[in-house]
C-alpha positions as CSV (number, residue, x, y, z in Angstrom):
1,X,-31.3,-35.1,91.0
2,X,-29.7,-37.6,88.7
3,X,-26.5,-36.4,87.7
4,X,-27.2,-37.7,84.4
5,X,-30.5,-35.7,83.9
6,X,-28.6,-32.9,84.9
7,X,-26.1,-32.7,82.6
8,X,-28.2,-33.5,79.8
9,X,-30.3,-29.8,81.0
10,X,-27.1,-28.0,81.2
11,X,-26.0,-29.2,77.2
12,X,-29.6,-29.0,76.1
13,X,-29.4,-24.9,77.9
14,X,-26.7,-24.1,75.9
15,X,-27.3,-25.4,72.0
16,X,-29.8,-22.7,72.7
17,X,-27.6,-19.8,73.5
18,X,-26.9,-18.4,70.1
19,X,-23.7,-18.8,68.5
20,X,-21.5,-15.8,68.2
21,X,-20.1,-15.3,64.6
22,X,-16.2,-14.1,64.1
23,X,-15.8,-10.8,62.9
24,X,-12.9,-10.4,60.2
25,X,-10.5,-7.8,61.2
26,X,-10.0,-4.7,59.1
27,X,-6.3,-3.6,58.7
28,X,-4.5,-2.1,56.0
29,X,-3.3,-5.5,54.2
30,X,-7.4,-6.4,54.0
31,X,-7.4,-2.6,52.2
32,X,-5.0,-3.0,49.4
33,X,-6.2,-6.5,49.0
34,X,-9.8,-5.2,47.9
35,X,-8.3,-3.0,46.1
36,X,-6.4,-5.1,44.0
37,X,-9.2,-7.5,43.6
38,X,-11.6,-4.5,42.8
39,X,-9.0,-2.7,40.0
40,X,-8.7,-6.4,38.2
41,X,-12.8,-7.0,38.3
42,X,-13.2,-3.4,36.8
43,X,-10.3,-4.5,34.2
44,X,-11.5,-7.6,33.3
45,X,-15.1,-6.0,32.3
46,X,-13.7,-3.3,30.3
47,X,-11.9,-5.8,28.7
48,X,-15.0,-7.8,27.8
49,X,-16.9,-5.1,26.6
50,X,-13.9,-3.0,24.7
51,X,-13.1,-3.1,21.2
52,X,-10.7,-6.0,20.5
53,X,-8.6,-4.8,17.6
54,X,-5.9,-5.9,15.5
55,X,-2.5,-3.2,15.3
56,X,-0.1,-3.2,12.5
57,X,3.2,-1.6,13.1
58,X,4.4,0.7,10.3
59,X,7.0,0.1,8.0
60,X,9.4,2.0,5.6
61,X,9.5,1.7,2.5
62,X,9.0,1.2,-1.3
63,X,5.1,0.2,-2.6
64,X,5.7,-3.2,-4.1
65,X,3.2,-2.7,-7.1
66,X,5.8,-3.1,-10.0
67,X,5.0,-5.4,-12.9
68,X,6.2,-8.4,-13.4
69,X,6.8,-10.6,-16.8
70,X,8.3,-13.3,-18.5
71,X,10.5,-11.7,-21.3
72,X,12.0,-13.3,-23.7
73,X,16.0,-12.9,-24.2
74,X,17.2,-12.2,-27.7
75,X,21.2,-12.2,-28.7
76,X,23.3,-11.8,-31.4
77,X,24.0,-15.5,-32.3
78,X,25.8,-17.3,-34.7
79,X,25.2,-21.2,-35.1
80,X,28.2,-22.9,-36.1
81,X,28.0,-26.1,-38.3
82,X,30.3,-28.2,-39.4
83,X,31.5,-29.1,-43.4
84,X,32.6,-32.5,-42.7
85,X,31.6,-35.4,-40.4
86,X,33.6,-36.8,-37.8
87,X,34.0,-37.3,-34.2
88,X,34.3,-34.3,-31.8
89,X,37.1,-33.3,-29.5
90,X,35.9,-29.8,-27.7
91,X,38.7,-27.3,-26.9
92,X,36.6,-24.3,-25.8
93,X,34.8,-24.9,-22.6
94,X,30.8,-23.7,-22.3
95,X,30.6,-19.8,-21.9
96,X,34.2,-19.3,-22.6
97,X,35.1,-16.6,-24.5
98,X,37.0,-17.3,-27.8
99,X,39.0,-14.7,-29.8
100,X,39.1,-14.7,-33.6
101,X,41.0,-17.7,-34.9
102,X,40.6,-19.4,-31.4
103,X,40.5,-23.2,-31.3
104,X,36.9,-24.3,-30.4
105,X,36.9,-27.9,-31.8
106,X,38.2,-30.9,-33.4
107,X,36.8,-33.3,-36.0
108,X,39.0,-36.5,-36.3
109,X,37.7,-39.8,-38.4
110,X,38.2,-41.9,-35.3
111,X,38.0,-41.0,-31.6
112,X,41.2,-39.2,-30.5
113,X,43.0,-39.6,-27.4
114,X,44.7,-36.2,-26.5
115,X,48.5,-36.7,-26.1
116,X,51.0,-34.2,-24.8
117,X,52.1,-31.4,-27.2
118,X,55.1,-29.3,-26.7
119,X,55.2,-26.3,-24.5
120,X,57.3,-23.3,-23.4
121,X,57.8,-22.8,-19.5
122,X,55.2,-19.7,-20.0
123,X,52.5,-21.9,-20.8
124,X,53.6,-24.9,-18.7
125,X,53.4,-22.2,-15.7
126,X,50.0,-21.0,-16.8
127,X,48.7,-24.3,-16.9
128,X,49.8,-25.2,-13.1
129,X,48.2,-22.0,-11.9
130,X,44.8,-22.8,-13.7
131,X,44.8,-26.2,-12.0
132,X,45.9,-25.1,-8.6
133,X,42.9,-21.9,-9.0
134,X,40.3,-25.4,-10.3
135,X,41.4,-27.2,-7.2
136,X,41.0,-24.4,-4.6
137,X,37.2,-23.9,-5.7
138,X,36.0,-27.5,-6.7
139,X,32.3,-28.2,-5.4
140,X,32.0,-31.9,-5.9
141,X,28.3,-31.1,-6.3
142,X,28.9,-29.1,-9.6
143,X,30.6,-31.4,-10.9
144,X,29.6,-30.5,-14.4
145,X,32.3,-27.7,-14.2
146,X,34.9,-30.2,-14.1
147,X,34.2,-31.1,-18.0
148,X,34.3,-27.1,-18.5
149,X,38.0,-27.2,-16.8
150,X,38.9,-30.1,-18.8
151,X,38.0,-28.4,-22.1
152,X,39.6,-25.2,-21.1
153,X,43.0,-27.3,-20.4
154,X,42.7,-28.8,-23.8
155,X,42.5,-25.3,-25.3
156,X,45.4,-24.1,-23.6
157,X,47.6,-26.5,-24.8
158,X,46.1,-26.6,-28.1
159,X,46.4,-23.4,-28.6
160,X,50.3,-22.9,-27.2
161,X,50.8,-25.8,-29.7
162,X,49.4,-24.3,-32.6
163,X,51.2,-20.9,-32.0
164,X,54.2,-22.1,-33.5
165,X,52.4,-24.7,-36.5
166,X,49.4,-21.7,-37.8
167,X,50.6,-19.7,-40.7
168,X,47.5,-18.3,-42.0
169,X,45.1,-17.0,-39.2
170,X,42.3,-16.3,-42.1
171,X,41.9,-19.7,-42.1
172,X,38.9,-21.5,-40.2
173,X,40.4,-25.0,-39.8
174,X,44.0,-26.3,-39.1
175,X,44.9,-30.1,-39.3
176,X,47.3,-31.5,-36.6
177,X,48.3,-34.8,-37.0
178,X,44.8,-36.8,-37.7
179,X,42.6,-34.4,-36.6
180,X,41.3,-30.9,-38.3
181,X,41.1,-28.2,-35.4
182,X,38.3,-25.9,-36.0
183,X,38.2,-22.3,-35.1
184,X,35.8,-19.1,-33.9
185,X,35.0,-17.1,-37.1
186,X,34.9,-14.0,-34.8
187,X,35.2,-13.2,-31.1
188,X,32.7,-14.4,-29.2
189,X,31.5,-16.3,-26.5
190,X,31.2,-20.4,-27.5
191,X,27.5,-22.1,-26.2
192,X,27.4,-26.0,-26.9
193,X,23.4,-25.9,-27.7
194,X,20.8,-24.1,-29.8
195,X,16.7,-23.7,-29.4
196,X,15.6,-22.0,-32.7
197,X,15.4,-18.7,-31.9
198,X,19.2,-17.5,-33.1
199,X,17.3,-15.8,-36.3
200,X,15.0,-14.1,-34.4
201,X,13.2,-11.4,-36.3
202,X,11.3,-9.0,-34.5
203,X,8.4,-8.4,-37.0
204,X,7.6,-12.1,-36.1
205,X,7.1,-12.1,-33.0
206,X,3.5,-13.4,-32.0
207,X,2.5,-14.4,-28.4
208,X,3.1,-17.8,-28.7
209,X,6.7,-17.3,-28.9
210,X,6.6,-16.6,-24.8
211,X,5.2,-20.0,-24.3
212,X,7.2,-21.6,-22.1
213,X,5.7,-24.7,-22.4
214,X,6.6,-25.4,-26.1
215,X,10.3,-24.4,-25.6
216,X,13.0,-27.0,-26.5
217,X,16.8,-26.8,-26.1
218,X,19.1,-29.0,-27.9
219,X,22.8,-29.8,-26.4
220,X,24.8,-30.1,-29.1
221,X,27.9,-31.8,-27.0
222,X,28.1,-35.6,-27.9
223,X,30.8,-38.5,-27.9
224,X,29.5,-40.0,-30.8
225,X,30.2,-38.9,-34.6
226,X,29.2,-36.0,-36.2
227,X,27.7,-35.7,-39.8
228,X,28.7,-32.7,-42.3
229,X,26.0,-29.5,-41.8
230,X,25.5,-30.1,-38.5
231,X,25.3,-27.8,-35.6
232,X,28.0,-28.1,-33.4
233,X,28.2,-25.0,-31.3
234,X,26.4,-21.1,-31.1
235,X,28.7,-18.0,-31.1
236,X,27.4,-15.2,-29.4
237,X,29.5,-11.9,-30.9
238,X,27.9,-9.4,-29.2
239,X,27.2,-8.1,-25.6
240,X,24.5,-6.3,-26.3
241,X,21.3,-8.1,-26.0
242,X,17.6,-7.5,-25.0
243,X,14.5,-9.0,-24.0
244,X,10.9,-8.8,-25.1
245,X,8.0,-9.2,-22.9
246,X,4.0,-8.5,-23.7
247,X,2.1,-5.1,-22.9
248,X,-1.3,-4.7,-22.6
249,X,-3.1,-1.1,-23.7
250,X,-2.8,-0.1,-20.1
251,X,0.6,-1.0,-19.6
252,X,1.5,0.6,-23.2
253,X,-0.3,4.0,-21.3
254,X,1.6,4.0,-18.1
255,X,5.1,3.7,-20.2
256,X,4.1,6.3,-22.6
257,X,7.1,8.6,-22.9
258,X,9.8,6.2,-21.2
259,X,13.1,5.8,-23.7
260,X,14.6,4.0,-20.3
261,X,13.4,1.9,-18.2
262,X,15.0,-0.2,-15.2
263,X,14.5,-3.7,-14.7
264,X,14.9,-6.2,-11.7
265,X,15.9,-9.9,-12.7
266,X,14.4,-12.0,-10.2
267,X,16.7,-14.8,-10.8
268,X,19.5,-13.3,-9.1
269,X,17.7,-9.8,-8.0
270,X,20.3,-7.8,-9.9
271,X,18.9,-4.5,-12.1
272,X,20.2,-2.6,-15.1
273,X,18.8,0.3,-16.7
274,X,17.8,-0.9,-20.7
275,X,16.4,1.3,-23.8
276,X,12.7,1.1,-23.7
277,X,11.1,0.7,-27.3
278,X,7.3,-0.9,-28.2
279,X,6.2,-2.7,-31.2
280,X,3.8,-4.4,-32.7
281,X,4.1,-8.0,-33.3
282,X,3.0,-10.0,-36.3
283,X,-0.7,-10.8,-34.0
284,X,-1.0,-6.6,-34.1
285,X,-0.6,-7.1,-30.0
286,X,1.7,-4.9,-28.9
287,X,5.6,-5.7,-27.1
288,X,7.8,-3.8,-25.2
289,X,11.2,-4.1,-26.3
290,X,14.4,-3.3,-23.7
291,X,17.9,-3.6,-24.6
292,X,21.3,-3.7,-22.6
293,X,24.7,-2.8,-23.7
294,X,26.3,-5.3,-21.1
295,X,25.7,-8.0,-19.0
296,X,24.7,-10.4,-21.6
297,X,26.8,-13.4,-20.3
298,X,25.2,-13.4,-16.8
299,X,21.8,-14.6,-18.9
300,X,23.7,-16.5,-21.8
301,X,22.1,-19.7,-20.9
302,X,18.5,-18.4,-20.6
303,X,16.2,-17.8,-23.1
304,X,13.6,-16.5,-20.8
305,X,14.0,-14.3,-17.7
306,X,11.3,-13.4,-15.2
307,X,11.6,-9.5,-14.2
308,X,9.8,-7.0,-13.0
309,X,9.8,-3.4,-14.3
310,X,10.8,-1.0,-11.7
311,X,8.1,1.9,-12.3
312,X,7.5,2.6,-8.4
313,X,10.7,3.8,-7.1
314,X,8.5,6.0,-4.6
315,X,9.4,5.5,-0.8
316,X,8.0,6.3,2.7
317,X,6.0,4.8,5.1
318,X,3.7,1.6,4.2
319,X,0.3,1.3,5.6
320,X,-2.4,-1.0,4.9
321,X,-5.2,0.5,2.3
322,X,-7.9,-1.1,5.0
323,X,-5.8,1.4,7.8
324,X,-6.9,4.4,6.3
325,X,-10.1,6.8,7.2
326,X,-11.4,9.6,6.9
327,X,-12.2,12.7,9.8
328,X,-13.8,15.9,9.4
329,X,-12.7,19.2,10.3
330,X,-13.8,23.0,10.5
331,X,-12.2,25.1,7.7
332,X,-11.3,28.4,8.9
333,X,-9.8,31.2,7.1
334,X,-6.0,31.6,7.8
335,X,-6.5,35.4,8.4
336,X,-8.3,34.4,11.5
337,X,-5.6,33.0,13.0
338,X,-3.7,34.8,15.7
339,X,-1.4,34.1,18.7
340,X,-2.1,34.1,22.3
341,X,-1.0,37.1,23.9
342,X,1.0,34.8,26.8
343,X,2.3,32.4,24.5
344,X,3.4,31.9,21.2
345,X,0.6,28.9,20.0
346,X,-1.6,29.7,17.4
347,X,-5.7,29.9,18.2
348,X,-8.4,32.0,17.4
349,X,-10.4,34.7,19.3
350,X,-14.1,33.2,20.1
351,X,-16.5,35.4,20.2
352,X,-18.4,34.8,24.1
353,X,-21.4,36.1,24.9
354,X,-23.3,35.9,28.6
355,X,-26.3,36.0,30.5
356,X,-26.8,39.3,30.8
357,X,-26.1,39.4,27.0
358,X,-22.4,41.4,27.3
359,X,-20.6,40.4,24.4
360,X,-16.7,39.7,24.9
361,X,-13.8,37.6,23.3
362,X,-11.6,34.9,24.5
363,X,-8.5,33.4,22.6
364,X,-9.0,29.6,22.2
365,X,-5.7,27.8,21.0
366,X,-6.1,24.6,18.9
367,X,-4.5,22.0,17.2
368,X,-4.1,23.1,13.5
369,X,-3.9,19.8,11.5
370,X,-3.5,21.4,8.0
371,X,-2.7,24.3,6.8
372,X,-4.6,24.5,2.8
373,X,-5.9,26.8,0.0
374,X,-6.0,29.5,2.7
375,X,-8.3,27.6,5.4
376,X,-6.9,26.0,8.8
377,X,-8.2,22.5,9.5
378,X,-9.2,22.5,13.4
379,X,-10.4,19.4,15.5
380,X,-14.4,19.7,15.2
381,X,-13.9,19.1,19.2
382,X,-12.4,22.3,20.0
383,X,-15.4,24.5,18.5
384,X,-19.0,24.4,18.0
385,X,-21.0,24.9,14.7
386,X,-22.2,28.5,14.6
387,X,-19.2,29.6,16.7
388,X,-18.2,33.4,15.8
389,X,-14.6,33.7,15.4
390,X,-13.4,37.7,15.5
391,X,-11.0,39.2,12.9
392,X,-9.0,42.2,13.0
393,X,-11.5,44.2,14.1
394,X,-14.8,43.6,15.2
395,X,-16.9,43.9,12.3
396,X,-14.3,41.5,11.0
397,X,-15.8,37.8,12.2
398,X,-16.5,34.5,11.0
399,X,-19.4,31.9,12.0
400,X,-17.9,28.0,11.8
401,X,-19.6,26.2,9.7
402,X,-17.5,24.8,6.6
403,X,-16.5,20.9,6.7
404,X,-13.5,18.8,5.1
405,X,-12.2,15.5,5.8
406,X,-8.6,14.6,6.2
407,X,-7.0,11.5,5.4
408,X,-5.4,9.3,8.4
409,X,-5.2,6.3,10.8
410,X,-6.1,5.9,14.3
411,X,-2.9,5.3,16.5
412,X,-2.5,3.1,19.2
413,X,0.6,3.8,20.9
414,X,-1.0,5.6,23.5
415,X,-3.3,2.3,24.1
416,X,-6.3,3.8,22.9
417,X,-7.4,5.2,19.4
418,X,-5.9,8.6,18.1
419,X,-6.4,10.2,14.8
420,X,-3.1,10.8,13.0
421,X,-3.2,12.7,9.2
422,X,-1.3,10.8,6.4
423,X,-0.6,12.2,2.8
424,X,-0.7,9.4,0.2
425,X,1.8,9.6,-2.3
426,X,0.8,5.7,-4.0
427,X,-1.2,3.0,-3.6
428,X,-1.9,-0.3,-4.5
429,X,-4.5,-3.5,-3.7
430,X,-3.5,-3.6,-0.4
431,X,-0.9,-0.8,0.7
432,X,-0.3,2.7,0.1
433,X,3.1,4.8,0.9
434,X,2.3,7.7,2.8
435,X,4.9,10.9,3.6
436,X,7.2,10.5,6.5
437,X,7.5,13.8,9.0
438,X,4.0,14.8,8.2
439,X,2.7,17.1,11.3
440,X,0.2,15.4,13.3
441,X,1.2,12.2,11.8
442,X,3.1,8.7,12.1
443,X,6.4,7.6,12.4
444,X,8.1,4.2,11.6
445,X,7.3,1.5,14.8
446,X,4.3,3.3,15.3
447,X,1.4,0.8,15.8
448,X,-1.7,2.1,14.0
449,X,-4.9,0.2,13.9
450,X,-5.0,-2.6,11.2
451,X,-8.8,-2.0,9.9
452,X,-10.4,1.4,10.9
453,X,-13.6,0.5,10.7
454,X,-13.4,-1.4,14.0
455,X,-12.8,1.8,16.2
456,X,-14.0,5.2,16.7
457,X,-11.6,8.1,17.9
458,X,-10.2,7.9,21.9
459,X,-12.1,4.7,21.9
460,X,-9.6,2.1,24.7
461,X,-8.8,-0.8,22.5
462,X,-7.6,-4.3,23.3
463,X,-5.7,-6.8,21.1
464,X,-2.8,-8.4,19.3
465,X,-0.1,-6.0,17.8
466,X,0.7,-7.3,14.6
C-alpha cells in the first residue's frame, strides 16, 4: 500500500477517537476558593437588596433654638459743643477715659504746631514707658491707632503742663499761650462722633428706629476750623447702658415673668446677664428692654449689636427630629413582676397550658424598657396578645392586651437596626435634646439611623455614617 494512503487512514482513524477532557483537581485550596467566591456573591446580593441608609452619630449638647435680634444700644451721652470757633488740636484720644477737668481739646485761631512744654522726671518717665508699651504692640495694619497714641501723648504732656498753670478746676476752658484748652465737664469716656440718638427717649421708640439701613454716623474729628455751637466730641458718663430689641406677642409670652435675662453678643461671643423689662413703643408694638451695669466700653462704638437671647440653656444629647419614632409595647401591671427563682432578672410567670389541657406556669424574663404610672413596658416580641400572666396567687392573673408607644431611634452600632428609648427634654425645627444615661438608650458616638422611616427594627442596613 502507498505509504501515503496509509498515513492519511491512520490520522483520519484517530480525529475520530473522541477527545478526552481534563478533569480539574479538587484539593483544599479549590475549597476555600469557592468559598470565598460564594460568601462575596451572597454579600454582594444582600447588599443590593438591603436597605441603604444614612447614620448620624450623636452629639452632646445644648439645642441651638435661641432667638436672635438686632438691638439697639442706648448710653448715657453727653454731646459736647463748642462756644467759639477755631481750629482743633485733640488731646484725648478716641475711647479714652477722661476725669473731670481733663484736657480733651484745643481751639486756637490758627493751626497750632505742638511745641515742648516743661516736665518733671515723673512725667518724662511715664511718657518713655507709654512709647516703649506703643512700640511693642504696633500692627502697621491698624494704623488708625497710631493717631489714638498721638493724641494720648499730647494729653500727657498737656496735662503735666497745666498741673502747675490751673488755678480754678471749676473752670471748663484754660488758655495757654494762643490756644484755649477745653476740658471734660464730668468723668467720662471721650467719642469723636455722634448719630442722633444721644437723647434717646424711650416712649419714642417706633420700629423704624432699628433700621439699619437709614443709620448715619458723623465723625466729628477734622483739620479744618471749627464754628461756635458745633459738636466737637460725645461724653459718655456712665457705664451702665442697655439695648432694645423688638418682641413679637409670642416672644412677649415665652419671657413672661423673666426680671433677668442673659444675652450672647455675637460680635465677639461674649454674654452678660442684663435686667429684663418690656414696653410699649410709641407704634403700641411692644420692646424688650435689657440693661447692663458694666461692659459698656466693649460696645461704645456700636449703636447696634446682633445677640441672641440665651433662653435654652438645656443640655444632653442632640438628635435629629427626622431620627425619632415611635414602638409599641405591652403595659403590664408592676405587681406582676417577679424574679426568677435562679437568678436575680426581673420576668413574669406565663401562664402555659398543654395538649392534654394541664395548666402550669413558667417564669419568662424580659427586657423592661420603662418602668410608668404603675405598668412595665415589655418588647411586644417576648409575649403574645391574650397571654395570661399569674399573680400572687392563682386567682390573681392578667391577660396581655394593653398597648403604648415609646419614643426612640433605631441604632446601628451593631450594623443592623435596634430600637433604643429616648426622653425628650426640647426640641426645635430640626433637633431635639434627649436625656443622657437613659436605660435602654443612647450614648454620645453612638450612630443611630438619620431618618427612621427608612428601616424597620433588626432590619441589616447598609450605608454612609454621617
Amino acid at each position: 500500500m502507498d505509504p501515503k494512503k496509509r498515513d492519511n487512514r491512520i490520522a483520519s482513524k484517530n480525529s475520530r477517537e473522541p477527545v478526552l477532557k481534563r478533569r480539574i483537581p479538587v484539593n483544599i485550596g479549590t475549597i476555600i476558593f469557592g468559598a470565598i467566591f460564594l460568601y462575596i456573591v451572597i454579600s454582594l446580593v444582600l447588599y443590593i437588596t438591603s436597605t441603604h441608609v444614612v447614620s448620624y452619630m450623636v452629639t452632646s449638647g445644648p439645642l441651638s433654638s435661641n432667638k436672635e435680634y438686632t438691638a439697639l444700644v442706648i448710653r448715657s451721652e453727653e454731646v459736647i459743643t463748642t462756644d467759639t470757633g477755631g481750629y482743633m488740636t485733640y488731646y484725648a484720644s478716641e475711647n479714652a477715659k477722661v476725669r473731670k477737668t481733663g484736657s480733651v481739646y484745643g481751639l486756637s485761631q490758627s493751626p497750632m504746631t505742638f511745641e515742648d512744654a516743661p516736665m518733671d522726671e515723673e512725667t518724662l518717665d511715664g511718657l518713655k514707658n507709654s512709647m516703649r508699651s506703643f512700640s511693642g504692640s504696633f500692627d502697621p495694619i491698624n494704623f488708625r491707632e497710631t493717631y489714638n497714641f498721638k493724641y494720648k501723648i499730647k494729653g500727657d504732656i498737656l496735662s503735666a503742663y497745666m498741673k502747675n498753670i490751673r488755678q480754678d478746676d471749676s473752670s471748663t476752658a484754660v488758655t495757654m499761650g494762643a490756644q484755649t484748652i477745653y476740658v471734660a465737664p464730668d468723668d467720662g469716656t471721650v467719642v469723636y462722633s455722634v448719630d442722633g440718638y444721644e437723647d434717646f427717649d424711650l416712649t419714642t421708640m417706633t420700629a423704624d428706629k432699628l433700621d439699619r439701613k437709614t443709620y448715619a454716623k458723623t465723625d466729628l474729628k477734622t483739620d479744618e476750623s471749627v464754628a461756635a455751637g458745633d459738636a466737637v466730641y460725645k461724653l459718655v458718663t456712665s457705664d451702665s447702658w442697655s439695648i432694645i430689641i423688638p418682641l413679637t406677642s409670642r416672644q412677649i409670652t415665652d419671657l413672661d415673668g423673666r426680671t433677668s435675662i442673659r444675652v450672647k453678643f455675637l460680635k465677639d461671643n461674649n454674654t452678660a446677664v442684663g435686667s429684663l423689662s418690656i414696653f410699649k413703643g410709641a407704634d403700641d408694638q411692644y420692646y424688650g428692654n435689657i440693661s447692663f451695669n458694666n461692659g459698656m466700653v466693649r460696645y461704645i462704638n456700636d449703636r447696634f449689636l446682633e445677640i441672641e437671647l440665651v433662653t435654652n440653656t438645656r443640655s444632653g444629647l442632640k438628635v435629629p427630629i427626622s431620627s425619632i419614632t415611635h414602638k409599641q409595647f405591652y403595659l403590664i401591671p408592676e405587681t406582676y413582676a417577679t424574679e426568677g427563682g435562679d437568678s436575680n432578672k426581673i420576668g413574669f410567670l406565663k401562664q402555659q397550658i398543654d395538649d392534654e389541657g394541664n395548666v402550669s406556669t413558667v417564669f419568662t424574663s424580659t427586657t423592661l424598657y420603662e418602668h410608668k404610672d404603675g405598668y412595665y413596658y415589655v418588647d411586644t416580641t417576648e409575649f403574645s396578645e391574650g397571654d395570661v400572666i399569674i399573680g400572687g396567687s392563682d386567682d390573681d392573673e392578667y391577660r396581655i392586651g394593653e398597648k403604648a408607644n415609646l419614643e426612640g431611634v433605631y441604632s446601628l452600632n451593631k450594623g443592623y437596626a435596634i430600637f433604643r428609648k429616648v426622653i425628650i427634654m426640647d426640641k426645635n425645627e430640626d433637633y431635639c435634646i434627649v436625656e443622657k444615661g437613659t436605660p435602654f438608650g443612647i450614648s454620645q458616638y453612638d450612630y443611630i439611623v438619620l431618618n427612621a422611616s427608612q428601616v424597620k427594627e433588626d432590619e441589616i442596613t447598609y450605608g454612609n455614617r454621617g
